[in-house]
C-alpha positions in Angstrom: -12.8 -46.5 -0.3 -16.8 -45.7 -0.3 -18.4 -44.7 -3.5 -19.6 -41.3 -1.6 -15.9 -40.1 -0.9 -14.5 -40.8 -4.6 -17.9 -39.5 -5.5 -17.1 -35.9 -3.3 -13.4 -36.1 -4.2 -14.2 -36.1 -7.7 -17.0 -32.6 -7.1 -14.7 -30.9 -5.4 -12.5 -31.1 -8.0 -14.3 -30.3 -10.6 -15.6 -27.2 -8.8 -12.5 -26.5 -8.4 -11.3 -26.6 -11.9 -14.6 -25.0 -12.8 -14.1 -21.7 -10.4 -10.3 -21.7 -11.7 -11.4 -21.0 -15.0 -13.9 -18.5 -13.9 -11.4 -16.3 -12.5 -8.6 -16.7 -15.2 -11.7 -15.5 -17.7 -12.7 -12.9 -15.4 -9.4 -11.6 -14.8 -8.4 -11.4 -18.3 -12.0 -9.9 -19.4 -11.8 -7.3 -16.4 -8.2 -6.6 -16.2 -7.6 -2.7 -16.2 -4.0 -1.7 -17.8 -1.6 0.2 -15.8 1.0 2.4 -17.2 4.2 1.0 -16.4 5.5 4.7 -15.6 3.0 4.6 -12.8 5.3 2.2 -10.8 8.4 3.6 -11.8 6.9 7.3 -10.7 6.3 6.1 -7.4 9.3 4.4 -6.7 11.3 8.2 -7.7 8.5 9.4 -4.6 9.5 9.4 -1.1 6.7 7.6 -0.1 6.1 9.9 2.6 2.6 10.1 2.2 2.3 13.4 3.3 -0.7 14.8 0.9 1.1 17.7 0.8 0.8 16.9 -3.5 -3.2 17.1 -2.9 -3.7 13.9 -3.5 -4.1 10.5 -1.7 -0.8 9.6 -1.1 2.2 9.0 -3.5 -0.1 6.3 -5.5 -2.2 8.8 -6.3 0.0 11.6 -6.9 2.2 9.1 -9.3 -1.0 8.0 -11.3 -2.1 11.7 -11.5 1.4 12.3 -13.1 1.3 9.8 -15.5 -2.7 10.9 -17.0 -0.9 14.2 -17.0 -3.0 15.5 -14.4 0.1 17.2 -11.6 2.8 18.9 -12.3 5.9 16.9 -11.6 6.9 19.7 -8.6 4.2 19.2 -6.5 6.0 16.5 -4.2 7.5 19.1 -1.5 9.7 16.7 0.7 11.1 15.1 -2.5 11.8 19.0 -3.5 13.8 19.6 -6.4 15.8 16.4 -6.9 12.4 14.4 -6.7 11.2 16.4 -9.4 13.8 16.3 -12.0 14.1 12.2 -11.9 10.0 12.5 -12.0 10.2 15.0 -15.1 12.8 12.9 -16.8 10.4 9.4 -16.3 7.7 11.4 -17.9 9.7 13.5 -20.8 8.6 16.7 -19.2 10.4 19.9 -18.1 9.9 21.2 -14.5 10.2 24.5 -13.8 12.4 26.1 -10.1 11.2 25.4 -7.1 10.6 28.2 -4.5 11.4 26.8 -1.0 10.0 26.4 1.5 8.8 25.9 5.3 6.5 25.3 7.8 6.7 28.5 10.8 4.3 28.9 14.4 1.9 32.6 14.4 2.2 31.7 18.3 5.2 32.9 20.9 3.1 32.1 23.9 5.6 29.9 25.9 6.2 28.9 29.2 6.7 32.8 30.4 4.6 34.1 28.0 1.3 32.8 28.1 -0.5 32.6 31.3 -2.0 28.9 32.3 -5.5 28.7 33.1 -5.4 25.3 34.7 -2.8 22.4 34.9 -3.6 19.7 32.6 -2.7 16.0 33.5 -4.2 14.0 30.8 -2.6 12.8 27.7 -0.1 14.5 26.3 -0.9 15.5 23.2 -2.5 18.7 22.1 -5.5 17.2 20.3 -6.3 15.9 23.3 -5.7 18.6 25.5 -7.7 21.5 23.7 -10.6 19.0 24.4 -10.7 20.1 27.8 -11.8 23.9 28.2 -9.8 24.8 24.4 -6.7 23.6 26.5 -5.0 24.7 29.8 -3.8 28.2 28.8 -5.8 31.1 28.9 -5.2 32.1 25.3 -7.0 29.5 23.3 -5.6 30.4 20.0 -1.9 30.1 20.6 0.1 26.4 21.4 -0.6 24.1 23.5 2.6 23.5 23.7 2.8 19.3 24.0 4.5 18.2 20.9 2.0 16.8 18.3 3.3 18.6 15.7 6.9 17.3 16.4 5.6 14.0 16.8 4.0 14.2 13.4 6.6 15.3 11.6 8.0 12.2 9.4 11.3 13.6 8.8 12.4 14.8 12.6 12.4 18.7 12.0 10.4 19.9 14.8 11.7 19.8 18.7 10.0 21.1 21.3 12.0 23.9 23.0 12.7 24.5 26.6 10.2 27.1 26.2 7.5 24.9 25.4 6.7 25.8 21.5 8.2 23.9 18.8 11.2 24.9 16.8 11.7 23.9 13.2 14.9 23.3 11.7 14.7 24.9 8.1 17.4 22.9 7.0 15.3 19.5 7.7 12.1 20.9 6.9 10.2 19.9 3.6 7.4 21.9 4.0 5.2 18.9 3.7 2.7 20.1 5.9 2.4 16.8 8.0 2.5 19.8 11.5 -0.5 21.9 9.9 -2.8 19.6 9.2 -1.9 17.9 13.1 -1.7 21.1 15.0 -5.8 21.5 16.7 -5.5 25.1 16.7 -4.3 25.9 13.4 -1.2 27.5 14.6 1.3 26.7 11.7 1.8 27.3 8.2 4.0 27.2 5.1 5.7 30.1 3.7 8.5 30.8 1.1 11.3 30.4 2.6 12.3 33.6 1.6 9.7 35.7 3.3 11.7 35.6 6.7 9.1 37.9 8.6 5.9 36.8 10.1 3.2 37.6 12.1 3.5 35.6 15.6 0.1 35.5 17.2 -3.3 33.9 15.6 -5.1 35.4 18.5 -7.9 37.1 16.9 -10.0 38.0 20.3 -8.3 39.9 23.5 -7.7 43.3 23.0 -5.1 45.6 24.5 -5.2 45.0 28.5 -6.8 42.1 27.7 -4.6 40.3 25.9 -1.8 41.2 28.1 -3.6 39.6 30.3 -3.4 35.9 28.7 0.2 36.6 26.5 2.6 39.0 26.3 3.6 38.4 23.4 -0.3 38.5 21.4 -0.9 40.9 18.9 -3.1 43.9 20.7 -5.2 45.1 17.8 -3.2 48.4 18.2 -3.1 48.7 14.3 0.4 50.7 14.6 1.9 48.3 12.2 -0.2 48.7 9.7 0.1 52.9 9.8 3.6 52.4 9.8 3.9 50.4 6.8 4.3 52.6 3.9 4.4 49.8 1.5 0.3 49.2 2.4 1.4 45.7 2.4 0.0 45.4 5.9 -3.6 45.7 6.2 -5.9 45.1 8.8 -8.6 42.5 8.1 -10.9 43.1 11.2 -8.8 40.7 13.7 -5.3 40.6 12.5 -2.8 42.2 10.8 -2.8 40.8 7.2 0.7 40.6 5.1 0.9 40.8 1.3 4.2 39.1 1.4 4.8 39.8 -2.2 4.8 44.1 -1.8 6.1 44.1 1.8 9.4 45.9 1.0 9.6 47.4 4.3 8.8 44.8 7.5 11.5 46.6 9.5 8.7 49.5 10.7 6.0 46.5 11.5 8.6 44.3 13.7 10.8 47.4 15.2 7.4 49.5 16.3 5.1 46.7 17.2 4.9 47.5 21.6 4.5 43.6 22.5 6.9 42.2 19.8 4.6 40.2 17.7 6.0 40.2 14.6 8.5 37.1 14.5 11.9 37.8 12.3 14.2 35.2 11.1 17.0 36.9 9.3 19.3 36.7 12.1 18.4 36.4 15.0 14.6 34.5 16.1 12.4 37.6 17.8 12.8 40.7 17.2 15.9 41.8 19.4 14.4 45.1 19.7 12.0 44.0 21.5 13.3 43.5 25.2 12.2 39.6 26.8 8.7 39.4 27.9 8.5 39.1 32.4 7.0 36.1 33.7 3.5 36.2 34.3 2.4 36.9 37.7 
């Protein structure tokens, strides 16, 4: 064997005996502690993801938790039972839960909303409002191609045979996964027990004209608000707006508005007194 290969042998392993005790120093000089609750948070978490906590996933909502930074109720699709193992781990008491869930301020569907064009790109309504604000004429209402249901992690949102999502309450988590995918800004969480919404975001057409793009879109004819003896609905320039809390009285709102715009859930989906929109023409 050459004196040049035992020579390079012998280098190399010194270098690397030298670089090994390099890191081993560095690592123990530079090593940051981690609170062994931090793990044992997350694992409790359903690793969703979701950001619905406001933070950076459930890493980041389970080192927030341990500084003392969150409150341990924060994790809406772990709900209640995420947050008493969370608040046992950490010795703290959490306090009740309201539920809740994510609903659609849109009813354009298939016969409501008129199309302005037929789109034949990808389906998916990022993509699709893209070209012209999307193929309907109302450009605030849903696009109607699933992105929300497709971003849903736990499998709560379908799309109907009317072409707007429906969300099963009972699967929904509220962990706002379809808000922050939806590219018109359509859906949103509510307490579940506020069971009476307003079902249009159109804040635009105006009387004929919105007739003219949905049935179904709020006309700017105020009556719900005059109506409303509670003064919880107000009119904020473009829409009706709802002070859930003091609205006492939604039955004048849904059972007076003339294109049935207010969407009510304790029963029965619309409004039944409100008779089914006609196709567009």
């Amino acid at each position: 064997m050459s004196t040049l290969i035992i020579v390079s042998v012998v280098l190399l392993a010194v270098l690397g005996v030298g670089f090994g005790v390099g890191l081993a120093v560095a690592a123990r000089r530079f090593r940051v502690e981690v609170d062994p609750r931090v793990e044992e948070v997350f694992a409790a978490l359903p690793g969703v993801n979701c950001g619905s906590c406001g933070y950076a996933g459930c890493a980041g909502y389970a080192a927030a938790l341990v500084r003392g930074e969150a409150p341990p109720d924060s994790c809406t699709p772990g709900g209640p039972a995420v947050a008493k193992r969370v608040a046992a781990i950490l010795g703290v008491e959490v306090g009740t839960q309201v539920p809740r869930r994510a609903v659609v301020h849109c009813q354009g569907g298939l016969r409501e909303a008129r199309e302005e064009f037929e789109y034949r790109g990808v389906r998916d309504c990022a993509a699709a409002v893209l070209v012209q604000g999307g193929p309907k004429r109302c450009k605030f209402g849903c696009i109607g191609l699933g992105t929300c249901a497709a971003a849903c992690p736990f499998g709560a949102i379908t799309m109907g045979a009317d072409g707007l999502p429906k969300i099963s309450e009972a699967k929904c988590t509220a962990c706002g996964m379809c808000v922050r995918a939806c590219p018109v800004r359509i859906i949103s969480i509510l307490p579940s027990q506020y069971r009476v919404f307003l079902g249009c975001s159109n804040p635009v057409h105006v009387g004929r004209a919105m007739k003219e793009v949905c049935s179904r879109g709020c006309i700017k004819c105020r009556i719900c608000v005059k109506v409303t003896k509670s003064g919880a609905v107000a009119w904020n320039g473009n829409l009706p707006k709802i002070d859930f809390e003091r609205w006492t009285d939604p039955d004048s709102a849904v059972e007076k508005c003339p294109a049935g715009t207010y969407v009510d859930q304790r029963g029965v989906g619309v409004c039944s007194a409100v008779p089914p929109a006609a196709p567009p023409q």
